[in-house]
Structures are given as structure tokens and as C-alpha cells.
CHARMM-style PDB file with segment names, atoms N, HN, CA, C and O in Angstrom:
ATOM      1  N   UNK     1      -7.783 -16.757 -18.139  1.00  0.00      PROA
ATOM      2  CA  UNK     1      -9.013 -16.001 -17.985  1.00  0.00      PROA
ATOM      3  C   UNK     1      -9.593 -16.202 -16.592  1.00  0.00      PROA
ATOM      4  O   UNK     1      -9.827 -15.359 -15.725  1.00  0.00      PROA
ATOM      5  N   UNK     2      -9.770 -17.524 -16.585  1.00  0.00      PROA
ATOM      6  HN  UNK     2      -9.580 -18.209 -17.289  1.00  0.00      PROA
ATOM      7  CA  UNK     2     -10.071 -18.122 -14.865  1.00  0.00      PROA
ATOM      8  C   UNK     2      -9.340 -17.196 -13.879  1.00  0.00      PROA
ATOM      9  O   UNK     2     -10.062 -16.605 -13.076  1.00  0.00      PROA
ATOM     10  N   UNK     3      -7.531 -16.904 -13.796  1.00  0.00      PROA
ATOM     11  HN  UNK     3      -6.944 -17.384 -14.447  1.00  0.00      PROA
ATOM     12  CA  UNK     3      -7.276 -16.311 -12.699  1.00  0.00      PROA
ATOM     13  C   UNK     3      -7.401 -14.862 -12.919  1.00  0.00      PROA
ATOM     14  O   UNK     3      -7.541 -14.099 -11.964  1.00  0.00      PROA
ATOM     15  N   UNK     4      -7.356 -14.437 -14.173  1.00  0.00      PROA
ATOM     16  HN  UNK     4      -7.243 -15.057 -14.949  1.00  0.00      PROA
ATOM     17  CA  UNK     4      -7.919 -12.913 -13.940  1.00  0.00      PROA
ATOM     18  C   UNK     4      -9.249 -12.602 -13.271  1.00  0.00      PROA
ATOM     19  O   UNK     4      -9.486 -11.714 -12.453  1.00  0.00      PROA
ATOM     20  N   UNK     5     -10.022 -13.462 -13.755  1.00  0.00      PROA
ATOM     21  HN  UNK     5      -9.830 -14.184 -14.420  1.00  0.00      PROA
ATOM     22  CA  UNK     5     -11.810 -13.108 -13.290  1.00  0.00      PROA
ATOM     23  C   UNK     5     -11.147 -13.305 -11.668  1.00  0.00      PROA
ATOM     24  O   UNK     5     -10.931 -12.348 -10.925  1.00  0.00      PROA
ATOM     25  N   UNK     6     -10.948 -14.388 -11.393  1.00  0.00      PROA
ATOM     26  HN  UNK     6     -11.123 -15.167 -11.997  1.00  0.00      PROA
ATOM     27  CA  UNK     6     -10.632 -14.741  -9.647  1.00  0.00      PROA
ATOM     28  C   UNK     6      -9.760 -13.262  -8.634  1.00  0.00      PROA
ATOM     29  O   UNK     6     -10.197 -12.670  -7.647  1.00  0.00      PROA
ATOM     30  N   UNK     7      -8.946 -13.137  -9.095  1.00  0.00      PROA
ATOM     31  HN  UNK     7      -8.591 -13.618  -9.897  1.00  0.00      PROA
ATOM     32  CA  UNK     7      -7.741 -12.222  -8.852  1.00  0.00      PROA
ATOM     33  C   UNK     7      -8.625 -10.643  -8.373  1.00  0.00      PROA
ATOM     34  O   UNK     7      -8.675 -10.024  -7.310  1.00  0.00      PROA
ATOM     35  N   UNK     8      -9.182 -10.434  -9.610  1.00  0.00      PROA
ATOM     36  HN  UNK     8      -9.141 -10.936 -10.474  1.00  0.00      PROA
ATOM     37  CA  UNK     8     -10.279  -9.544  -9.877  1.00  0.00      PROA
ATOM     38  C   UNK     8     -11.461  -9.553  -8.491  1.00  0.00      PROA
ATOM     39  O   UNK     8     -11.475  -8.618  -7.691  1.00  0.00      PROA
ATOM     40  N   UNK     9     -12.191 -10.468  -8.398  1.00  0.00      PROA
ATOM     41  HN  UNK     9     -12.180 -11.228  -9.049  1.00  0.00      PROA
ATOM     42  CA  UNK     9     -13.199 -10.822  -7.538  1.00  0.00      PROA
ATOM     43  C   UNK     9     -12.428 -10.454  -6.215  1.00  0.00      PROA
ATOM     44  O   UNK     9     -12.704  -9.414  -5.617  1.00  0.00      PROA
ATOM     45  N   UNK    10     -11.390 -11.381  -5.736  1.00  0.00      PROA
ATOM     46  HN  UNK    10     -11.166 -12.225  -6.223  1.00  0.00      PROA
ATOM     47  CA  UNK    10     -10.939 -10.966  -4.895  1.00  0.00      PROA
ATOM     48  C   UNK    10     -10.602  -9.655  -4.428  1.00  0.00      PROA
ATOM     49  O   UNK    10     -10.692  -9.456  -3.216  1.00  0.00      PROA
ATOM     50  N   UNK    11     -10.250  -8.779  -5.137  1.00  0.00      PROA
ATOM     51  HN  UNK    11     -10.177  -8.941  -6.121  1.00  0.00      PROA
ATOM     52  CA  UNK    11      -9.984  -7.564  -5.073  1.00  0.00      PROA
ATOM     53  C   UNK    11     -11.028  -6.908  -4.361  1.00  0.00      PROA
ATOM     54  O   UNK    11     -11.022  -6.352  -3.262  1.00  0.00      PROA
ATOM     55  N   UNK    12     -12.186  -7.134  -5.447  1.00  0.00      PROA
ATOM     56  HN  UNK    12     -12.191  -7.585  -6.339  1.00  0.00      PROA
ATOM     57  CA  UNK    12     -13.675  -6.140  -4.865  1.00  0.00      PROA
ATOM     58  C   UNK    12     -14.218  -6.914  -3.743  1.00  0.00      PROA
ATOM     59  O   UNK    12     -15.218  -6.364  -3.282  1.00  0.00      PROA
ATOM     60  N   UNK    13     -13.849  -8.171  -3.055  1.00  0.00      PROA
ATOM     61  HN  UNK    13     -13.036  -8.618  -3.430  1.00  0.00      PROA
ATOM     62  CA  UNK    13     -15.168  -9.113  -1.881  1.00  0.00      PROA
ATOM     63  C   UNK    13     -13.877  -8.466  -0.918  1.00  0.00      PROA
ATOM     64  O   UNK    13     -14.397  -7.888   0.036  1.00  0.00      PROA
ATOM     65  N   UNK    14     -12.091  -8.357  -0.844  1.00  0.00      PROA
ATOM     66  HN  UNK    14     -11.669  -8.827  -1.619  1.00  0.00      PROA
ATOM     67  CA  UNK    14     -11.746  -7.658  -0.122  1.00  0.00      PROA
ATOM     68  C   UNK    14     -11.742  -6.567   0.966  1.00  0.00      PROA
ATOM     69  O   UNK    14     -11.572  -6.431   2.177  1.00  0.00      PROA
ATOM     70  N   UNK    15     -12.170  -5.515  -0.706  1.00  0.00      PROA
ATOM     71  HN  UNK    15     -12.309  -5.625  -1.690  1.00  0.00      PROA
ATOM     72  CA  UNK    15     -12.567  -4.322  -0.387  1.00  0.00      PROA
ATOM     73  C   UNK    15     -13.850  -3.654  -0.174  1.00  0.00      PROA
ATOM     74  O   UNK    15     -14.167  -2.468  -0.266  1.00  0.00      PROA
ATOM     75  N   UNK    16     -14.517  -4.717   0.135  1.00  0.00      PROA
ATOM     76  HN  UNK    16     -14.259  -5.680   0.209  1.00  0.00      PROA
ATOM     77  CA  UNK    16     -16.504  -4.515   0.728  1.00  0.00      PROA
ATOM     78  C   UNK    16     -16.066  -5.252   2.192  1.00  0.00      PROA
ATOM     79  O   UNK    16     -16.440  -4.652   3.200  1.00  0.00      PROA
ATOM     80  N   UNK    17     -15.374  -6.385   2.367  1.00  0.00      PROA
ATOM     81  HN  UNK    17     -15.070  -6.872   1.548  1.00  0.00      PROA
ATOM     82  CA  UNK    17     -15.794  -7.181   3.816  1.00  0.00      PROA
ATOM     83  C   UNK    17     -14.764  -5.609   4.804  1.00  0.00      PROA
ATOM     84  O   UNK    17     -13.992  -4.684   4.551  1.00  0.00      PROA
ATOM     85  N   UNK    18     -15.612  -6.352   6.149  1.00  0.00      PROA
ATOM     86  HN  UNK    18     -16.239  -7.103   6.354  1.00  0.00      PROA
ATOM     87  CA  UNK    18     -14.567  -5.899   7.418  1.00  0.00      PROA
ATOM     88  C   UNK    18     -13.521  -6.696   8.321  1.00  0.00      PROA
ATOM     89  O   UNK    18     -14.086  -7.414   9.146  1.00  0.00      PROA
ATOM     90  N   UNK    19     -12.577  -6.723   8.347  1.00  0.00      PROA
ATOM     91  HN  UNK    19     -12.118  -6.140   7.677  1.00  0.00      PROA
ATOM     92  CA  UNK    19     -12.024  -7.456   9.464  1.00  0.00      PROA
ATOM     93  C   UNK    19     -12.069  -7.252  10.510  1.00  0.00      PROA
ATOM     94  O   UNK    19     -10.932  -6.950  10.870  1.00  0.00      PROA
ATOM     95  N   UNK    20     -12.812  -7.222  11.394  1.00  0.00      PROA
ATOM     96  HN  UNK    20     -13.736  -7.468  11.102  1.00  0.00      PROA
ATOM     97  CA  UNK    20     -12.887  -7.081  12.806  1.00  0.00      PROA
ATOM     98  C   UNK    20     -13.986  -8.017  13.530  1.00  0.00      PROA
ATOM     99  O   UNK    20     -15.094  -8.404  13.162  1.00  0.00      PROA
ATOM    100  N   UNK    21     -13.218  -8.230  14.735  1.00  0.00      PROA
ATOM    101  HN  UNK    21     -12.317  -7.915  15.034  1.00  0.00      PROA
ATOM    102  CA  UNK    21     -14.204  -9.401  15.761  1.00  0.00      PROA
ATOM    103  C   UNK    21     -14.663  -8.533  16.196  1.00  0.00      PROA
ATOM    104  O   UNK    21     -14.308  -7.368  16.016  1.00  0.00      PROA
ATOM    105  N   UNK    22     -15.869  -9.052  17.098  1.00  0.00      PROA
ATOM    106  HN  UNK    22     -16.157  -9.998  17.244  1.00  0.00      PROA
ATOM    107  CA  UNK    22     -16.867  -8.346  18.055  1.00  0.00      PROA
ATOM    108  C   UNK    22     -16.280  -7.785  18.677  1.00  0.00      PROA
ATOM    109  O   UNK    22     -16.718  -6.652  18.874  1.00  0.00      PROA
ATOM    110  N   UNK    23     -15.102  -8.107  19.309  1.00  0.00      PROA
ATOM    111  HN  UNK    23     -14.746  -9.028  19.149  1.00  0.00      PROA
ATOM    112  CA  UNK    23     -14.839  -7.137  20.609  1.00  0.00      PROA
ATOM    113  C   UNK    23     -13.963  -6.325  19.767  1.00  0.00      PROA
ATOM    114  O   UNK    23     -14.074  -5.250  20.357  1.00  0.00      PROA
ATOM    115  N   UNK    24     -13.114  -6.087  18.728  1.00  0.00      PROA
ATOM    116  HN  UNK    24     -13.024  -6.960  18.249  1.00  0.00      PROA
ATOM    117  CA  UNK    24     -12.802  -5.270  18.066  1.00  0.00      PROA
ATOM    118  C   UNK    24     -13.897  -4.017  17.745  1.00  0.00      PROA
ATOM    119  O   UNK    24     -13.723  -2.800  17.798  1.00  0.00      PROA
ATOM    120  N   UNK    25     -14.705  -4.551  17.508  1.00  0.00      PROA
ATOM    121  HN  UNK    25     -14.847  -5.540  17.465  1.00  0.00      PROA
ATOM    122  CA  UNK    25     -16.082  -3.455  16.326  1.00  0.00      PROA
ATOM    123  C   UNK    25     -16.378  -2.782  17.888  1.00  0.00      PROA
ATOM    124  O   UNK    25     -16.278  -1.636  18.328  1.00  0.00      PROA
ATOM    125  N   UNK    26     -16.775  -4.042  18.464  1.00  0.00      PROA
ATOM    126  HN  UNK    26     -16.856  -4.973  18.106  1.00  0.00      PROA
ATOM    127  CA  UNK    26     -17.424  -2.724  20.136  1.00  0.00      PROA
ATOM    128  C   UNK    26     -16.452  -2.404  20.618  1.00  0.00      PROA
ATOM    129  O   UNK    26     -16.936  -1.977  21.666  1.00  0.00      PROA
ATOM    130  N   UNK    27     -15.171  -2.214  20.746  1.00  0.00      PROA
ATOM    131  HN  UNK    27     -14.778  -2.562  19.894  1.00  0.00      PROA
ATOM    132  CA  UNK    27     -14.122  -0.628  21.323  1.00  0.00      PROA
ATOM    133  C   UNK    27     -14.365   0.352  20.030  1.00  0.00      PROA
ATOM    134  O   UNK    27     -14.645   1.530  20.250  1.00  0.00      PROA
ATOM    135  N   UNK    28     -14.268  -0.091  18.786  1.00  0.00      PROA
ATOM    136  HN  UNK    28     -14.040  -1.049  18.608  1.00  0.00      PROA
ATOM    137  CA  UNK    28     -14.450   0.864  17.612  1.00  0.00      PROA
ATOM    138  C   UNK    28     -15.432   1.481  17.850  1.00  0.00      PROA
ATOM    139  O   UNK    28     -15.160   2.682  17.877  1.00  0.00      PROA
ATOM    140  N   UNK    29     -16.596   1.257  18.068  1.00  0.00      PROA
ATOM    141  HN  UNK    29     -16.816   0.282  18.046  1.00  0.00      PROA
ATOM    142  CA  UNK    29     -17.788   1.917  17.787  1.00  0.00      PROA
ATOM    143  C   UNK    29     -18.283   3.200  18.974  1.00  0.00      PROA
ATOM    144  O   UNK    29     -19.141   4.080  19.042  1.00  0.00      PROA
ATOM    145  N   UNK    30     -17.121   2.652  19.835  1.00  0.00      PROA
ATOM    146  HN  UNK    30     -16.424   1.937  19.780  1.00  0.00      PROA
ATOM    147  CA  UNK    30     -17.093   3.965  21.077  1.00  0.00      PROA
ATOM    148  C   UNK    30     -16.279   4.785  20.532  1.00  0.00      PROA
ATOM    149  O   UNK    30     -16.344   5.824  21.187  1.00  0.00      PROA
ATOM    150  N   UNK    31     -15.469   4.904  19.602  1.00  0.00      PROA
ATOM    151  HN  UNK    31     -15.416   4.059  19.069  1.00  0.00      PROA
ATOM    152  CA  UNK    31     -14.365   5.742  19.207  1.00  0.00      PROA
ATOM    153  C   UNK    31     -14.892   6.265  17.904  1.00  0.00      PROA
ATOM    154  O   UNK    31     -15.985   6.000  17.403  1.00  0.00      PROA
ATOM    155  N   UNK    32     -13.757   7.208  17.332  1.00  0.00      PROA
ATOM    156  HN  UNK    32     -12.869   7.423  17.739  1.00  0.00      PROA
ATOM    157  CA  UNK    32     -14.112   8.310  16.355  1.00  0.00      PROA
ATOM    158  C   UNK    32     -14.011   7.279  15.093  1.00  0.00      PROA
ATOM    159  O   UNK    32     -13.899   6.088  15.383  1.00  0.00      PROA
ATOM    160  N   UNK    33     -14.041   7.645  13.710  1.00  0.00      PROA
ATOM    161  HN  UNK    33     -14.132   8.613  13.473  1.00  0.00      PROA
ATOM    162  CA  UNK    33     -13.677   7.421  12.350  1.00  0.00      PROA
ATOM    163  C   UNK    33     -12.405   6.875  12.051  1.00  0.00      PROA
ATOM    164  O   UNK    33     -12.311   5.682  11.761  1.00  0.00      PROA
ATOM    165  N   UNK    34     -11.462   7.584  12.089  1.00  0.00      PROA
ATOM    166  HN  UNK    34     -11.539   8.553  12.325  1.00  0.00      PROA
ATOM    167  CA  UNK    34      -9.736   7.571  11.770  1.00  0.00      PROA
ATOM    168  C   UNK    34      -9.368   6.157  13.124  1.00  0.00      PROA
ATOM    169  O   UNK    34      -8.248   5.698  12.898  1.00  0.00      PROA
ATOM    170  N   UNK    35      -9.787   5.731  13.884  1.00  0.00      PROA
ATOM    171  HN  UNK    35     -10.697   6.104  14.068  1.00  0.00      PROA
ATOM    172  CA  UNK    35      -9.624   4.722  14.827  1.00  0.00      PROA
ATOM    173  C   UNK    35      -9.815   3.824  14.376  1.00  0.00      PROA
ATOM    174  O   UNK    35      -8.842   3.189  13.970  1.00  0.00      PROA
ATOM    175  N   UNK    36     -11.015   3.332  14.217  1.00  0.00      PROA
ATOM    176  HN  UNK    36     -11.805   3.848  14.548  1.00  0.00      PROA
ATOM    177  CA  UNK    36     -11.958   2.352  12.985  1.00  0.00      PROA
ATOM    178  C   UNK    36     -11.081   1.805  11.688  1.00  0.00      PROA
ATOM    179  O   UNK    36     -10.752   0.675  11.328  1.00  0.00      PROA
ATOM    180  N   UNK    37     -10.908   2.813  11.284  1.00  0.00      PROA
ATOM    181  HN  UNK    37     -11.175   3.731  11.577  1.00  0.00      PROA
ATOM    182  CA  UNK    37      -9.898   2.641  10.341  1.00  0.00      PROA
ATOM    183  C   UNK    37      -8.667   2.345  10.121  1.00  0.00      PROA
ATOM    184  O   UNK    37      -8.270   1.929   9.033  1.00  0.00      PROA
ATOM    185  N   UNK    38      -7.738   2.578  11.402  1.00  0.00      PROA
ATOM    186  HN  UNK    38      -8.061   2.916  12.286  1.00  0.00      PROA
ATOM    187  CA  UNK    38      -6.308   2.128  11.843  1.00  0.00      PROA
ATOM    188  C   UNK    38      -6.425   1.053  12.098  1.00  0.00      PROA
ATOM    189  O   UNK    38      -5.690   0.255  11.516  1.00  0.00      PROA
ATOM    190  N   UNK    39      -7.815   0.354  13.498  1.00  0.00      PROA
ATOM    191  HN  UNK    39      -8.412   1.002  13.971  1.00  0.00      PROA
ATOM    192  CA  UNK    39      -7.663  -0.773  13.999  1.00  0.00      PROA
ATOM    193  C   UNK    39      -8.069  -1.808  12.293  1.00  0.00      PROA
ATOM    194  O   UNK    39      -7.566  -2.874  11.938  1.00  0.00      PROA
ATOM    195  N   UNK    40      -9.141  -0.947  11.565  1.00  0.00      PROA
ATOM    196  HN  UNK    40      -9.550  -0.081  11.853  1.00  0.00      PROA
ATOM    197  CA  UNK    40      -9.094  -2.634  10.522  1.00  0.00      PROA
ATOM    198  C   UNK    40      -8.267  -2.662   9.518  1.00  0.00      PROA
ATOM    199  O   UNK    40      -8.484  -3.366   8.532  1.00  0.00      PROA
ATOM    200  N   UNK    41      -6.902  -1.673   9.678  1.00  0.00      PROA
ATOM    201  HN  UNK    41      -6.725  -1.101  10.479  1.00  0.00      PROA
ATOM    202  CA  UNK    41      -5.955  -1.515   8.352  1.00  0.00      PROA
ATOM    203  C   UNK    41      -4.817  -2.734   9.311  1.00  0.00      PROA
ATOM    204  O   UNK    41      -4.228  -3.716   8.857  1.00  0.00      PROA
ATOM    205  N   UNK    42      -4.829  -2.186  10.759  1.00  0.00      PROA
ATOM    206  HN  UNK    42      -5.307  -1.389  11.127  1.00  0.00      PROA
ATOM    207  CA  UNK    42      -4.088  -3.029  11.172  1.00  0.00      PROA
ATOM    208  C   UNK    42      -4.365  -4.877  11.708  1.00  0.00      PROA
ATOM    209  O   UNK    42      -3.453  -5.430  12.323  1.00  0.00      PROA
ATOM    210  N   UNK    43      -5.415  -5.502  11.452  1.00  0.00      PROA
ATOM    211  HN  UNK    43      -6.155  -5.052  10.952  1.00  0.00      PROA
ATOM    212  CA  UNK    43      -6.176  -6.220  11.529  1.00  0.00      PROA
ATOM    213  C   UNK    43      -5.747  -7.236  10.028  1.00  0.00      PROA
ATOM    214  O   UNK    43      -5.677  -8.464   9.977  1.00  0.00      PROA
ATOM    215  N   UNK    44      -5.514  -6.259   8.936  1.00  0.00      PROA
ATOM    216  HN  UNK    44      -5.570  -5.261   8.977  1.00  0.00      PROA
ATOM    217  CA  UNK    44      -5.336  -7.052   8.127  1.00  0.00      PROA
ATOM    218  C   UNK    44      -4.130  -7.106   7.713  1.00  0.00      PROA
ATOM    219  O   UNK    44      -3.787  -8.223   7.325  1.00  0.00      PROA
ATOM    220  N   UNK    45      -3.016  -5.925   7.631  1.00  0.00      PROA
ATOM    221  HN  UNK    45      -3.294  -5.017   7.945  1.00  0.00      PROA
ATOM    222  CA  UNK    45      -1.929  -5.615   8.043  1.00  0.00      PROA
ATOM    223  C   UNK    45      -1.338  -7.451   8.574  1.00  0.00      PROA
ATOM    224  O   UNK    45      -0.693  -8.223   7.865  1.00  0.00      PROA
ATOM    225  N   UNK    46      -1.837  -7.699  10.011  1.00  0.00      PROA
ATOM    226  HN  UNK    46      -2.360  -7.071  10.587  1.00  0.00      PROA
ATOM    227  CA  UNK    46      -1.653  -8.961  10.712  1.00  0.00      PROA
ATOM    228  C   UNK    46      -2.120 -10.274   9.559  1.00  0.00      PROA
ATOM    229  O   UNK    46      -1.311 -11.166   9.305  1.00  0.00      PROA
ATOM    230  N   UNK    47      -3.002 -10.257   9.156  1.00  0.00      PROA
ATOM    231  HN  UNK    47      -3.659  -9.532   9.362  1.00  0.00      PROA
ATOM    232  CA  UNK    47      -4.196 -11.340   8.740  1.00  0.00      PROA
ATOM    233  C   UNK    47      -3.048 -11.662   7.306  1.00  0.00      PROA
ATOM    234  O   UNK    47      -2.986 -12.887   7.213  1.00  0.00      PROA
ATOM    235  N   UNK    48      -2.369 -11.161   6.467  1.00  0.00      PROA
ATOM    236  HN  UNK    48      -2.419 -10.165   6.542  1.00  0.00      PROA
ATOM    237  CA  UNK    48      -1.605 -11.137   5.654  1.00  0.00      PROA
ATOM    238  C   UNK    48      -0.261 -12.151   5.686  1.00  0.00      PROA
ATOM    239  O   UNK    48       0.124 -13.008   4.890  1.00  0.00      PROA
ATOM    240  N   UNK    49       0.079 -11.844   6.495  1.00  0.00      PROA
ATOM    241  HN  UNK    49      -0.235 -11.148   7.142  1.00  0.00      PROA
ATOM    242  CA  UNK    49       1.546 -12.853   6.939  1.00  0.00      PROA
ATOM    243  C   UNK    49       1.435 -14.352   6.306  1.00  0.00      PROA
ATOM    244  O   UNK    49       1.768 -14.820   5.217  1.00  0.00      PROA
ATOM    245  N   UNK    50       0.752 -14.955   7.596  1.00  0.00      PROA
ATOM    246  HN  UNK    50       0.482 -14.575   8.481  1.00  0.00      PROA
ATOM    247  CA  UNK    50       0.205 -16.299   7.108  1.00  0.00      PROA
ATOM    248  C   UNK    50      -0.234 -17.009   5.759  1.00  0.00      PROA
ATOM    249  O   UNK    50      -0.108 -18.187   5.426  1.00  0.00      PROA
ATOM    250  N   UNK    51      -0.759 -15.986   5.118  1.00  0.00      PROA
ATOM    251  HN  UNK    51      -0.861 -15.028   5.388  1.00  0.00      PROA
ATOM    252  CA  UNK    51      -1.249 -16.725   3.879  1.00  0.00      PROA
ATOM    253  C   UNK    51      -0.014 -16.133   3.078  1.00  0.00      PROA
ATOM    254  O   UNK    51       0.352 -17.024   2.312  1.00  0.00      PROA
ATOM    255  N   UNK    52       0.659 -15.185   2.953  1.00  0.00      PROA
ATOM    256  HN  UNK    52       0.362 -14.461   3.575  1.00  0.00      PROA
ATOM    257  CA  UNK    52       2.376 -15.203   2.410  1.00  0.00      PROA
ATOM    258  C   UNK    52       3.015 -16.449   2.599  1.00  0.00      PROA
ATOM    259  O   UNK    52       3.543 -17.156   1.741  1.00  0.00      PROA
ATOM    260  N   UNK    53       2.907 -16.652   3.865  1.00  0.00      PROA
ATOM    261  HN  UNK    53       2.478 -16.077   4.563  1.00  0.00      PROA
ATOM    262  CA  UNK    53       4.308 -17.757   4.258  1.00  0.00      PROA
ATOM    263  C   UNK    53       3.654 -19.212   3.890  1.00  0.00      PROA
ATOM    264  O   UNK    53       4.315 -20.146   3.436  1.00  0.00      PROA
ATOM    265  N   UNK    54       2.508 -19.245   4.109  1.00  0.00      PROA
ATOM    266  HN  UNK    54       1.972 -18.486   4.478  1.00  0.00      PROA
ATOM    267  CA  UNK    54       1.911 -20.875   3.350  1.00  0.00      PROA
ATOM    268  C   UNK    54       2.055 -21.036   1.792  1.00  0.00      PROA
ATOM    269  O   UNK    54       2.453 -22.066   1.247  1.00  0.00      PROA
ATOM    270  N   UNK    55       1.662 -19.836   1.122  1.00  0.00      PROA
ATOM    271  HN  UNK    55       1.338 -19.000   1.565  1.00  0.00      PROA
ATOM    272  CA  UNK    55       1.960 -19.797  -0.039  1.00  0.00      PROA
ATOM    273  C   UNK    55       3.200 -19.586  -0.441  1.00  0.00      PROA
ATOM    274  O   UNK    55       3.508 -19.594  -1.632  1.00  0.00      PROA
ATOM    275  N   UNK    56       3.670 -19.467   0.101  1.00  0.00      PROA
ATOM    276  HN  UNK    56       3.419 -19.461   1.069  1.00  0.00      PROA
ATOM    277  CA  UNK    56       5.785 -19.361  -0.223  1.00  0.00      PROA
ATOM    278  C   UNK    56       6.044 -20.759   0.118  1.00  0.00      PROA
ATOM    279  O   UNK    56       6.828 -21.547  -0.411  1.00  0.00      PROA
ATOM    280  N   UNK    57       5.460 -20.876   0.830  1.00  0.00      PROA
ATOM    281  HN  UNK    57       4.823 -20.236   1.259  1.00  0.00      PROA
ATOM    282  CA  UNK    57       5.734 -23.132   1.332  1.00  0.00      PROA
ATOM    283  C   UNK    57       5.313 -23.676   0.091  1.00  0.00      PROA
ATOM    284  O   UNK    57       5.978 -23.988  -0.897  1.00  0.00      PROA
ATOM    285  N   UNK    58       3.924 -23.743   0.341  1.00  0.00      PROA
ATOM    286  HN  UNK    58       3.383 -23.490   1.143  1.00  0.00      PROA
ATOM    287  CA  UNK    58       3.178 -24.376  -1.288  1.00  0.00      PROA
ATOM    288  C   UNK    58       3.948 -24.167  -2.149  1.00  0.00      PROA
ATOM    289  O   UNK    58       4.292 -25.217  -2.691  1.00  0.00      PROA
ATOM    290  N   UNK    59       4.492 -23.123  -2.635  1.00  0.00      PROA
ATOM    291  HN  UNK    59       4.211 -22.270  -2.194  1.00  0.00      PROA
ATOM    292  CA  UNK    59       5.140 -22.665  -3.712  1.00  0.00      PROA
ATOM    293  C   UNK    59       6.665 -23.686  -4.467  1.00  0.00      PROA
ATOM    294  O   UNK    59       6.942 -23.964  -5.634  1.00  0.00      PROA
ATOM    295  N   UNK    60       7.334 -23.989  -3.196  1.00  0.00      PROA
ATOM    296  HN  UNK    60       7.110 -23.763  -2.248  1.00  0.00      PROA
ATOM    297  CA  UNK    60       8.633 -24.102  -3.246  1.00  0.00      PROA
ATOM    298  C   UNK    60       7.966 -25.698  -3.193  1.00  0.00      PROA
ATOM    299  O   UNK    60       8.526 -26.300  -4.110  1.00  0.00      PROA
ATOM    300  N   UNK    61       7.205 -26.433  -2.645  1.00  0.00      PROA
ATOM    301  HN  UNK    61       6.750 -25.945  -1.901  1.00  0.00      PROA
ATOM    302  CA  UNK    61       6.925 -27.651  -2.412  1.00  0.00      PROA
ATOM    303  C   UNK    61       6.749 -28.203  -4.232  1.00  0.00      PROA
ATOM    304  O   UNK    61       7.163 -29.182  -4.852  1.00  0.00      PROA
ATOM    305  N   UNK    62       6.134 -27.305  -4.508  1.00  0.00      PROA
ATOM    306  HN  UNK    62       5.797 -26.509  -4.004  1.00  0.00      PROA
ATOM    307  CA  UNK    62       5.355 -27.971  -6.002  1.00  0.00      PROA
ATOM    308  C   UNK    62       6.880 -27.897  -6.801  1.00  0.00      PROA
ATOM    309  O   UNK    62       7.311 -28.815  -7.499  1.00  0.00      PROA
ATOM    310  N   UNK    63       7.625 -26.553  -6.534  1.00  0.00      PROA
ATOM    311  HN  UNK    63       7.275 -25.807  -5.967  1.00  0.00      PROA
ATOM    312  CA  UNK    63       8.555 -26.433  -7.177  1.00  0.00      PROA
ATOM    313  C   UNK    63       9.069 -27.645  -7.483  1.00  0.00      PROA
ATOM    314  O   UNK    63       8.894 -28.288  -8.519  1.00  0.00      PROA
ATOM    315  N   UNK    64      10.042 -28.071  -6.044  1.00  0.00      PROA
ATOM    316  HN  UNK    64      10.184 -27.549  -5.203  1.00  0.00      PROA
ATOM    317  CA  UNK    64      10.535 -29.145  -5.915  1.00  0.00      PROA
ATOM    318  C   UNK    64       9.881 -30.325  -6.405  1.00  0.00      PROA
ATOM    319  O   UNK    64      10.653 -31.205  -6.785  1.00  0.00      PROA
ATOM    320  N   UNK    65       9.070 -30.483  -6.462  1.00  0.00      PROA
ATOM    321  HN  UNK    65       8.443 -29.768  -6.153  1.00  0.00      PROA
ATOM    322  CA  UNK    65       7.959 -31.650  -6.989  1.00  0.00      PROA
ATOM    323  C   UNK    65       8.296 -31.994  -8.765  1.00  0.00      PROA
ATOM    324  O   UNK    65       8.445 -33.018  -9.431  1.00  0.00      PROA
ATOM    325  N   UNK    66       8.305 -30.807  -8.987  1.00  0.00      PROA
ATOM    326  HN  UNK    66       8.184 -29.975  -8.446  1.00  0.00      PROA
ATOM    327  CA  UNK    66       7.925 -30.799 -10.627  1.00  0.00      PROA
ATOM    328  C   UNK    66       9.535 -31.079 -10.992  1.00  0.00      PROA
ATOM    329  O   UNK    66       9.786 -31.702 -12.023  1.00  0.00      PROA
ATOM    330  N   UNK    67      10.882 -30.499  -9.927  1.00  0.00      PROA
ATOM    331  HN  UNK    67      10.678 -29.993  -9.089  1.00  0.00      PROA
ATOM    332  CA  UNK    67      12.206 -30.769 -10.442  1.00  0.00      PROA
ATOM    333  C   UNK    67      12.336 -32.452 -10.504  1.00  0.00      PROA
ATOM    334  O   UNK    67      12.702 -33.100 -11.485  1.00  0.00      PROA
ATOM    335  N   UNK    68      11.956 -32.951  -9.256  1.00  0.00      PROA
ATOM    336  HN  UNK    68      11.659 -32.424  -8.460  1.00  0.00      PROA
ATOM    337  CA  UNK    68      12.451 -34.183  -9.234  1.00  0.00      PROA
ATOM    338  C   UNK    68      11.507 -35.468  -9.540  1.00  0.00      PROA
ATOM    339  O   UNK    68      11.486 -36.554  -8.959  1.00  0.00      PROA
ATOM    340  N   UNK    69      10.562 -34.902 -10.876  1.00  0.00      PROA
ATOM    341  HN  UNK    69      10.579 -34.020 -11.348  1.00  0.00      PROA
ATOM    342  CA  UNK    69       9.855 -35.557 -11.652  1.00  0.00      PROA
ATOM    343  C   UNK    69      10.631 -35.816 -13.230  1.00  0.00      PROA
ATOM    344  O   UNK    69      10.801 -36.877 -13.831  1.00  0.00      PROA
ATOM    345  N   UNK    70      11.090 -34.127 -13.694  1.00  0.00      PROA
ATOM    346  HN  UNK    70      10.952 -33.266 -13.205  1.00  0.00      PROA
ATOM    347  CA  UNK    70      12.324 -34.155 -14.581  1.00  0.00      PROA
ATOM    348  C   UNK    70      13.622 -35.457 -14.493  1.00  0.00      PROA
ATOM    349  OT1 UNK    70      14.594 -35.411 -15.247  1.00  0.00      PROA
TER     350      UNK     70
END
């Protein structure tokens, strides 16, 4: 129940925040709509990787953990 409610939350605080730094938002804000929108699709696009590959680490760490407790 815990990770549905969580999973969930995440979803919607996702899809309300912005990713963009200051100097990101001020070139955006000189530019049109569809810009805005490329630079923070691609912003997170980037921001994604990292927390894949830590969590693929974590992942395989515990794995291993729990085998050579067996």
C-alpha cells in the first residue's frame, strides 16, 4: 500500500515541478512555448540516467547480499 501511495505521489509532484536552472528559464523566457518545452523535456530526459544506474547498482548490491546470506 505504502509503495503504491509513494509511486503515485511521485507521479503527480513530477508532473507539477519544473526542471530548469536560472539560466535555463532566462534563455526560455526570451523564446516561444514549444522551446520551453523541448529544453525541460530535455533537462529531464538527462536528469534520468543517474538515478537508473544507482538504482541498478543498489539493486544488484542487495541482490548479492541476500545470495550470500543463503
Amino acid at each position: 500500500m505504502k509503495k503504491s501511495f509513494l509511486f503515485i505521489l511521485i507521479l503527480i509532484v513530477s508532473n507539477i515541478s519544473n526542471a530548469q536552472c536560472a539560466m535555463c528559464k532566462a534563455v526560455v523566457e526570451s523564446g516561444d512555448l514549444s522551446e520551453a518545452e523541448g529544453l525541460n523535456t530535455g533537462i529531464l530526459y538527462l536528469m534520468v540516467f543517474p538515478y537508473i544506474l544507482v538504482g541498478t547498482l543498489l539493486y544488484f548490491i542487495i541482490k548479492n547480499r541476500k545470495n550470500n546470506k543463503i
